[in-house]
NUFIBA-397440 format. One record per residue (C-alpha): x, y, z; residue in one letter. Coordinates in steps of 0.001 Angstrom, whole numbers, plus 524288, in hexadecimal, padded with zeros to 5 digits. Example, Ala and Ser with C-alpha at 12.3 -4.5 7.8 and 13.67 -1.06 7.14 Angstrom:
2
8300C7EE6C81E78A;835667FBDC81BE4S;
END
This chain:
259
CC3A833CBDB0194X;CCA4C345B1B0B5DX;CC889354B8B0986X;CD41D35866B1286X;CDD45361D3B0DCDX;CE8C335BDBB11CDX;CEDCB34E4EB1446X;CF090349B4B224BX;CFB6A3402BB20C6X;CFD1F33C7EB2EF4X;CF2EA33166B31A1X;CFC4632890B290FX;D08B732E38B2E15X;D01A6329BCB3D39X;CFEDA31CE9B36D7X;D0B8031C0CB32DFX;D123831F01B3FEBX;D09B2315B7B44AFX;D0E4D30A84B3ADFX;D1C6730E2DB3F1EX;D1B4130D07B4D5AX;D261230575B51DEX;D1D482FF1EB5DE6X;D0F4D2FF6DB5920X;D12DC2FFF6B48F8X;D11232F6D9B3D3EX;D1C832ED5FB3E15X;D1E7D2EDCDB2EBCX;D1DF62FCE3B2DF4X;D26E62FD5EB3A59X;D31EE2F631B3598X;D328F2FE16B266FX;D3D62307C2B242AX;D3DBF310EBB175AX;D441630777B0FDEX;D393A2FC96B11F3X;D30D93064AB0F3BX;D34EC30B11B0349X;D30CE301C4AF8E5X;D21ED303C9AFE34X;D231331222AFB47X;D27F530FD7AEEA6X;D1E833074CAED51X;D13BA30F5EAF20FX;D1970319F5AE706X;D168431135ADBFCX;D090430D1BAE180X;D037F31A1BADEE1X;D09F631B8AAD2C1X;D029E31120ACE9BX;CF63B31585AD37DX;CF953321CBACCC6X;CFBB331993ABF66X;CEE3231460AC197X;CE6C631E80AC615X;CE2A331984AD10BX;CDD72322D4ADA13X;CDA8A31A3BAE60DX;CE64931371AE388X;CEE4732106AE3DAX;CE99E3249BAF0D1X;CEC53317ACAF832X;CF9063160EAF2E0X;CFD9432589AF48BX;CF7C23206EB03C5X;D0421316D8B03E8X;D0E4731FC0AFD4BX;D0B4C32906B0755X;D0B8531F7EB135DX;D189031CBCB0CD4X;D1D7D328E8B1115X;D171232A1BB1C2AX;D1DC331CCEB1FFDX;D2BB032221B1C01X;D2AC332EA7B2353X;D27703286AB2ED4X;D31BD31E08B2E9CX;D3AE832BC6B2E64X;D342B331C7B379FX;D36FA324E4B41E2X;D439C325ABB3C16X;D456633390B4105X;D491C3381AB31F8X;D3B723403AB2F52X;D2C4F33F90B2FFCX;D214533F81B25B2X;D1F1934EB5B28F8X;D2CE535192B24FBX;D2A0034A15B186AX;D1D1F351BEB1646X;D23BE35E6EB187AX;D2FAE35B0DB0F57X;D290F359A3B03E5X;D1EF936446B05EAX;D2A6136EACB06F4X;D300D36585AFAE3X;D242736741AF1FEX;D2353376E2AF59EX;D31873794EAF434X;D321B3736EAE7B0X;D25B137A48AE1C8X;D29F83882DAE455X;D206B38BA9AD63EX;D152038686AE07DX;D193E38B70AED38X;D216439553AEADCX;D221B3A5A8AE8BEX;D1FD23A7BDADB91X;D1D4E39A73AD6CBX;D1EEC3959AAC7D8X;D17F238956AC5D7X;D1DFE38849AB818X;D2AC23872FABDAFX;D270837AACAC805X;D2CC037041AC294X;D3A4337675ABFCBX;D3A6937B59ACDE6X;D370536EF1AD3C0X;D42A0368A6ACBE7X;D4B6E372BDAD041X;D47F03726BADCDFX;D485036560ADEB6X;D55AB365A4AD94FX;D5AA636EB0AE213X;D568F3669DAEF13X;D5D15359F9AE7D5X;D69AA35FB5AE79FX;D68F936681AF6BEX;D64E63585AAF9FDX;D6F913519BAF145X;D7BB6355D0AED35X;D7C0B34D9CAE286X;D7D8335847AD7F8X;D791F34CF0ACC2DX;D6BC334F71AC4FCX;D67DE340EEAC8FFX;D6B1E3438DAD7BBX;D5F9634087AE06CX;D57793368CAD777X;D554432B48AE233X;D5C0D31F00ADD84X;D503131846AE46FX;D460731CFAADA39X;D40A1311B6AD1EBX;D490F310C3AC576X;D3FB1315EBAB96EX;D3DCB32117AC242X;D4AF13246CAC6C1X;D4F3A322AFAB77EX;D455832B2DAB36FX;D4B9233621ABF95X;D591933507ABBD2X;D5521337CDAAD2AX;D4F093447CAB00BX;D59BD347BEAB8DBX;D6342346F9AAEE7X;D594534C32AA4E6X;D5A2A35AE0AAD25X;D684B35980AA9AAX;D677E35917A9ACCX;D6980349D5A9B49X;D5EF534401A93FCX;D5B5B34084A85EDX;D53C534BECA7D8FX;D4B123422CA78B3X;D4534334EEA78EBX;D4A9E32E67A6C63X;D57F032EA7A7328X;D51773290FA7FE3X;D4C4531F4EA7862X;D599231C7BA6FDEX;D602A31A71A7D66X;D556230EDDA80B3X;D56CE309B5A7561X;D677330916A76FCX;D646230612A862AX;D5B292F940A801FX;D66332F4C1A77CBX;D70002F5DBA8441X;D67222ECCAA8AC1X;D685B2E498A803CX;D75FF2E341A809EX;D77892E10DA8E5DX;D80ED2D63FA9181X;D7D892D517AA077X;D74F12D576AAAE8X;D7A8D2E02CAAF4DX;D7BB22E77DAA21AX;D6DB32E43CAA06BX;D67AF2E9B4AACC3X;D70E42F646AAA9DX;D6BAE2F75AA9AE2X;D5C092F5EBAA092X;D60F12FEEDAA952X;D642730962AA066X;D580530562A972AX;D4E4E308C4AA1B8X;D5446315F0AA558X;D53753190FA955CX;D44A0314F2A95C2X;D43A031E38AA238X;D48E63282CA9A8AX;D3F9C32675A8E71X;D360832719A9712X;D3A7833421A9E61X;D3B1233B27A906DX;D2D4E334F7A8D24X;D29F633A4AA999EX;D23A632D18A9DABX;D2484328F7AACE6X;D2DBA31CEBAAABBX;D274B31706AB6BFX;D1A35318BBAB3D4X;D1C29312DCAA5B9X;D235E30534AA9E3X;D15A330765AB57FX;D0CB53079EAAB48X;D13F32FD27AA115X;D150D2F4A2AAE58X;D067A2F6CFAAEB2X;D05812F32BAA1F3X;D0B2D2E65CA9FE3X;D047A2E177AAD57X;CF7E12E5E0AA59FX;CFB1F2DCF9A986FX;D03292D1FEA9FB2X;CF71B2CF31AA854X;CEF712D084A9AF6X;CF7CD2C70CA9656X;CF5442BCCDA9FB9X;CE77B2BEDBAA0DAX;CE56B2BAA7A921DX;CEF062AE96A94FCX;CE7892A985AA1D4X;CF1AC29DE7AAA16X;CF6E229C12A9B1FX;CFFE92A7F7A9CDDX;D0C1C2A409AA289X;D0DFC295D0A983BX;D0A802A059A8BBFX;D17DF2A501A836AX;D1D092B2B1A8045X;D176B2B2CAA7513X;D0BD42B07BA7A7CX;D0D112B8B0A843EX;D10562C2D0A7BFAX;D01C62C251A74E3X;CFC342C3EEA7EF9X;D03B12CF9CA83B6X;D02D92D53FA7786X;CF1EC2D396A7782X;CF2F02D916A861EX;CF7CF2E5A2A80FFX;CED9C2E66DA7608X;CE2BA2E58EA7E1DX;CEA222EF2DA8821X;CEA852F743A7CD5X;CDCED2F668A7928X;CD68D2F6D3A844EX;
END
């Protein structure tokens, strides 16, 4: 393992540069633009949230290796583009990160007050960025939807807006469930799911529970007892009935359980 102090970032910008040349280039990295992009580093994102999840150490390090060639990529397709360069990204948030942790970097620092300073702070550049004077304004309608419910909630949380407890979260699933129920439509039923999710978001907010990670981990957890399921069935799997089906579901969790 290195011992260097400090990390030298520009060997993979080079490579990069080198990837993008428009004469002696890759042909596939030539021809991306940031919205082809895109997906990868949202893609990349989850990757080492997953590694994260499972602890993986050698796992964590290669895939933080192709988040950051994800930026690396995007800065230099605006740095062709004339717009900016990956220095100009490494300087903004540096100043970003000491500007808003004046109880670190600043005269007469109070640690105790950080995270109430960082809020305000980062308030106060929303608003010189976006006029928009509503408590929502600036959560990116691009975020992935448990996540951006989960944002909007605390936004309007700050406000006053949100229930003092979780029995009257929980009363509002229960009346958002029986909306679903009496949806008439297609329409009506993808708007009543709608608001059933964002209700679940918010019982998970109060429960303080990462929404995200949860539906990760129950993901996780049916792939677990489904491929349970069909290892105790062999090739007789797909022919077998619910009910059937259902046993062995049900045995798949007990031995989850057990063991």
């Amino acid at each position: 393992m290195s011992k260097a102090s400090s990390a030298d970032i520009m060997p993979l910008a080079d490579v990069m540069a080198r990837l993008r040349d428009p004469d002696t280039g890759c042909p596939w990295d030539i021809q991306q633009d940031f919205a082809s992009i895109a997906p990868y580093t949202i893609e990349e994102a989850y990757e080492v949230a997953d590694a994260v999840e499972r602890n993986d150490m050698d796992a964590l390090r290669d895939e933080l290796g192709d988040l950051l060639l994800q930026v690396v990529f995007h800065s230099r397709m605006a740095e062709q583009a004339g717009h900016f360069a990956l220095q100009d990204v490494i300087d903004a948030i540096t100043q970003k990160m000491i500007r808003r942790h004046p109880h670190v970097f600043g005269e007469g620092a109070r640690r105790e007050d950080g995270h109430a300073q960082w809020e305000a702070i980062k308030a106060a550049e929303r608003a010189e960025k976006d006029p928009d004077p509503s408590a929502l304004a600036g959560v990116a309608t691009a975020l992935p939807a448990l996540l951006r419910a989960e944002k909007l909630q605390k936004r309007a949380a700050r406000t006053g807006f949100d229930w003092p407890d979780t029995v009257r979260v929980i009363d509002k699933i229960v009346e958002e469930l029986d909306e679903v129920r009496e949806a008439a439509t297609q329409d009506e039923c993808e708007e009543e799911i709608g608001d059933l999710l964002f209700a679940v978001v918010n019982l998970a907010r109060h429960l303080k529970v990462d929404p995200e990670a949860a539906l990760r981990k129950g993901n996780a957890k049916f792939g677990r007892r489904f491929r349970s399921m069909e290892a105790q069935a062999g090739d007789a799997f797909a022919g077998l009935s619910l009910e059937d089906k259902e046993a062995l579901w049900q045995q798949a969790k007990r031995e989850e359980k057990a063991g």
